[in-house]
C-alpha positions in Angstrom: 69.3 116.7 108.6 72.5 117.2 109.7 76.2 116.8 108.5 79.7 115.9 109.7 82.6 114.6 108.4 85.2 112.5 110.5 88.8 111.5 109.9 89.5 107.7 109.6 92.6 105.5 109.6 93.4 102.1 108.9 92.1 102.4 105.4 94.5 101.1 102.1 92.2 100.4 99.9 88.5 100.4 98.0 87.4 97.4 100.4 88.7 99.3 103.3 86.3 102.1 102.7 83.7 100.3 101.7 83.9 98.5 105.0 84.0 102.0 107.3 80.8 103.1 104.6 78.5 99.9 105.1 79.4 100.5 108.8 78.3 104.0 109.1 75.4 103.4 107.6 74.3 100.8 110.4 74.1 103.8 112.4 71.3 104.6 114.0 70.3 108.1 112.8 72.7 108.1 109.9 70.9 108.3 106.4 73.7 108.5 104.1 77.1 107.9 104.3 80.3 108.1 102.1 84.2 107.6 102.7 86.7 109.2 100.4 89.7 106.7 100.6 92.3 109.5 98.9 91.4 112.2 101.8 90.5 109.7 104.5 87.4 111.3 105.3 83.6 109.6 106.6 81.6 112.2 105.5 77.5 111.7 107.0 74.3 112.8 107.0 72.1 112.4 109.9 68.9 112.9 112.1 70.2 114.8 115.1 67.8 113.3 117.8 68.4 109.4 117.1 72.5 110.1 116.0 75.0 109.6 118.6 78.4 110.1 117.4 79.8 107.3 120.1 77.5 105.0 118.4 79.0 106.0 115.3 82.7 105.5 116.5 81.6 101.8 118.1 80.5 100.9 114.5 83.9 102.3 113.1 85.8 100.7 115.8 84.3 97.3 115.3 84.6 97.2 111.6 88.2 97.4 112.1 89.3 100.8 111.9 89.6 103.9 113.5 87.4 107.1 113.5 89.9 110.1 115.1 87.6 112.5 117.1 87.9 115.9 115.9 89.3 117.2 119.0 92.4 119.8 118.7 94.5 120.5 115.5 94.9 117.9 112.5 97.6 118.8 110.0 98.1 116.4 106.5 101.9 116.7 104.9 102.4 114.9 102.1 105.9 112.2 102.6 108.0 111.6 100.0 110.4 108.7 99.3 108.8 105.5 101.2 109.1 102.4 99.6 107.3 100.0 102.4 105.6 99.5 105.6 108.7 99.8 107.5 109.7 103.5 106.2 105.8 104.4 107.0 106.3 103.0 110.8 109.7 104.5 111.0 108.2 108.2 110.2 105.4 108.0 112.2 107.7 107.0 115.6 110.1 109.9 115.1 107.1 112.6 114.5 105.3 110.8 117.5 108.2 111.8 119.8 107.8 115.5 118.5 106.6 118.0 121.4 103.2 118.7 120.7 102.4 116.2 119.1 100.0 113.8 120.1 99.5 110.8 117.4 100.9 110.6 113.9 100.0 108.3 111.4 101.5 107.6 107.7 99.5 105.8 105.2 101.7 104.3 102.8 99.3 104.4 99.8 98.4 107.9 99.7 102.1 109.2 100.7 100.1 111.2 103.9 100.6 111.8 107.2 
C-alpha cells in the first residue's frame, strides 16, 4: 500500500469534502480515502498496480471539484480582511497577474490562498 496526498479546490464546506472523499474512494485501487476541509488536502491510500492517479483526478473532476497536480511550487498565505466572494475573486486576479505565478486561488472560508 501506498500513499499520497493531493491538493483540492472548490471545497466550502463539510458536504464539499465529503463529496471529493465518497469520490476518491470510487477509485479503482484506492482503499481508503480522507479529505481535510481546513488544509484542503485528499489524503489516499492505495494499491500501486490497479491506482492511476488520472483515474483519480477524473473522479475528482466529475464530482465537481478540482484536484491540483503536484507539479512545481505550492505556497498557502493566510488573507486577512475579506468580507465576501467578491474580495476573494478580486485577490486571486491581482496575485494571478504576478510573474511567476501560475494560478491562485482564495477560499473565502478558511481566509487561504
Amino acid at each position: 500500500m501506498e500513499n499520497k496526498s493531493f491538493a483540492i479546490e472548490g471545497m466550502t464546506c463539510a458536504s464539499c469534502a465529503q463529496t471529493v472523499e465518497k469520490a476518491a474512494k470510487k477509485v479503482r485501487g484506492v482503499t481508503k480515502a480522507s479529505v481535510n476541509l481546513a488544509t484542503e488536502k485528499l489524503s489516499i491510500e492505495y494499491d500501486e498496480p490497479t491506482f492511476s492517479v488520472e483515474n483519480l483526478q477524473k473522479a475528482v473532476d466529475n464530482s465537481g471539484y478540482e484536484m491540483i497536480a503536484q507539479e512545481g511550487t505550492t505556497q498557502t498565505f493566510a488573507i486577512e480582511g475579506m468580507t465576501c466572494a467578491s474580495c476573494a475573486q478580486t485577490i486571486e486576479k491581482a496575485v494571478g497577474k504576478l510573474s511567476g505565478v501560475d494560478k491562485a486561488s482564495v477560499n473565502l472560508a478558511t481566509e487561504k490562498m
